[in-house]
C-alpha positions as CSV (number, residue, x, y, z in Angstrom):
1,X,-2.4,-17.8,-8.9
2,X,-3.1,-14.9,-6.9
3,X,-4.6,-11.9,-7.8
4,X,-4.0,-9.2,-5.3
5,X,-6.7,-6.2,-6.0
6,X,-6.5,-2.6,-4.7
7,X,-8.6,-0.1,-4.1
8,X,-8.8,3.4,-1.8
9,X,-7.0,5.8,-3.7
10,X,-7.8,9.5,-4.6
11,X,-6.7,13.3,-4.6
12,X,-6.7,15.1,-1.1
13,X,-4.6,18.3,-0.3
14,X,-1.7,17.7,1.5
15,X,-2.1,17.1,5.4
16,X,-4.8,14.3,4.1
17,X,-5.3,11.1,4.3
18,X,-6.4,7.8,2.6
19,X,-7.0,4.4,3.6
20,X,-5.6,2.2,0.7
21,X,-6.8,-1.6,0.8
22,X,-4.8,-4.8,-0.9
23,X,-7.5,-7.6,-0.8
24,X,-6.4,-11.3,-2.5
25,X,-8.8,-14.6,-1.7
26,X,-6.9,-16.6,0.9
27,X,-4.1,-13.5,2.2
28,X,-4.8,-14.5,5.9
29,X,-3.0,-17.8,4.9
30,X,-0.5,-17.0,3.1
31,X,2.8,-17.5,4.0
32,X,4.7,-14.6,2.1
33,X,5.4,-11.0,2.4
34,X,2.7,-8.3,1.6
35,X,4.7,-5.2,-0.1
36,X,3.1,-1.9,-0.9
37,X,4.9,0.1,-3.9
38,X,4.0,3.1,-5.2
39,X,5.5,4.7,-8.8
40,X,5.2,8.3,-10.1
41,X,5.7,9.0,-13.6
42,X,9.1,9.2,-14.6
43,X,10.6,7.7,-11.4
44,X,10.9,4.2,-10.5
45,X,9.0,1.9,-8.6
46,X,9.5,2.5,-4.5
47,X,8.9,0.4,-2.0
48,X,6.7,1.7,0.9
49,X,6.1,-0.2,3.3
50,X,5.4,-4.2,4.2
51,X,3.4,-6.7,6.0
52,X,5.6,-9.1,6.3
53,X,5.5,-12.8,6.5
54,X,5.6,-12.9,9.8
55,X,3.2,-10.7,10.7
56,X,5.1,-7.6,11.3
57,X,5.4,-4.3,9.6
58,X,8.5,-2.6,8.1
59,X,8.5,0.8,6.7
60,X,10.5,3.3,3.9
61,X,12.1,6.1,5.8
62,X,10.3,8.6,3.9
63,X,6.7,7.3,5.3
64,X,7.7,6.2,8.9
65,X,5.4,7.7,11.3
66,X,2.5,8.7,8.7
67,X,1.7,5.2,7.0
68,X,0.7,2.6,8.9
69,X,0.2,-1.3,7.8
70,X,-2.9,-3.6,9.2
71,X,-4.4,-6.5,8.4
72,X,-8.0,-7.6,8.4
73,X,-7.7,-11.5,8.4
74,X,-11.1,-11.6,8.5
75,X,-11.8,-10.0,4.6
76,X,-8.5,-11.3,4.0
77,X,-7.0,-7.4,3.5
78,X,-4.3,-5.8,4.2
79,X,-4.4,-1.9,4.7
80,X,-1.9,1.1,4.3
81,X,-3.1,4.1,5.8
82,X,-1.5,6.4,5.0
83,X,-1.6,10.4,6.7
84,X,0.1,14.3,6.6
85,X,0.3,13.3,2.9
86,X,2.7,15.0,0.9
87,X,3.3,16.3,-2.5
88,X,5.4,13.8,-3.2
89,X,3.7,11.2,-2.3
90,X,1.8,11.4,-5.6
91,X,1.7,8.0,-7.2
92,X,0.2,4.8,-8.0
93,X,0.4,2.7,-5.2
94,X,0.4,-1.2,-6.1
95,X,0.4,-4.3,-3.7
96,X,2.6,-7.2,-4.4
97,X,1.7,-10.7,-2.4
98,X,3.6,-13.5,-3.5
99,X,5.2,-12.0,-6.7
100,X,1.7,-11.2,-8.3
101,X,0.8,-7.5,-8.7
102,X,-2.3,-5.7,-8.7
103,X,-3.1,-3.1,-11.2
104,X,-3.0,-0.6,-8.4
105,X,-4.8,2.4,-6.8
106,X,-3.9,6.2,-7.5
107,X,-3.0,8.8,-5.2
108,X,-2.8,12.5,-5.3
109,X,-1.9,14.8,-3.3
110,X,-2.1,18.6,-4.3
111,X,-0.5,21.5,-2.3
């Protein structure tokens, strides 16, 4: 069983930015997709952005050019930075690696 755990979150005025980590034992091995999410009350979970399972990165419209996937192999991590935050990019921001969820990391962003 995995348990993916994140962490990086805060509040910063828009134009900030955050570095947002997904860390599970064993990641760098996995073969499977790591998806970030993120879910502000009332709405729906969205998808974000992905490292997927081979090693590239795929990204939501709405965060293409200011969030940015990596991976630390290493400390078996997988980062989202993400930058010129929004408003609206308020949320909780969760990681999902091979269909287990972490209890995710919150962001907000004030005006």
């Amino acid at each position: 069983q995995v348990q993916p755990v994140e962490s990086g979150g805060g509040s910063v005025h828009a134009g900030g930015s955050l570095r947002l980590s997904c860390t599970a034992p064993g990641l760098s091995s996995m073969r499977c997709a790591v998806l970030w999410y993120r879910q502000n009350d009332g709405k729906r979970r969205e998808w974000v952005a992905s490292r997927t399972s081979g090693g590239g990165t795929d990204y939501a419209d709405s965060v293409r050019d200011r969030f940015t996937v990596s991976e630390d192999k290493g400390n078996d991590t997988v980062y989202l930075q993400v930058t010129s935050l929004k408003p609206e990019d308020t949320g909780m921001y969760s990681c999902n690696v091979c269909n287990f969820w972490g209890q995710g990391t919150q962001v907000t962003v004030s005006s």
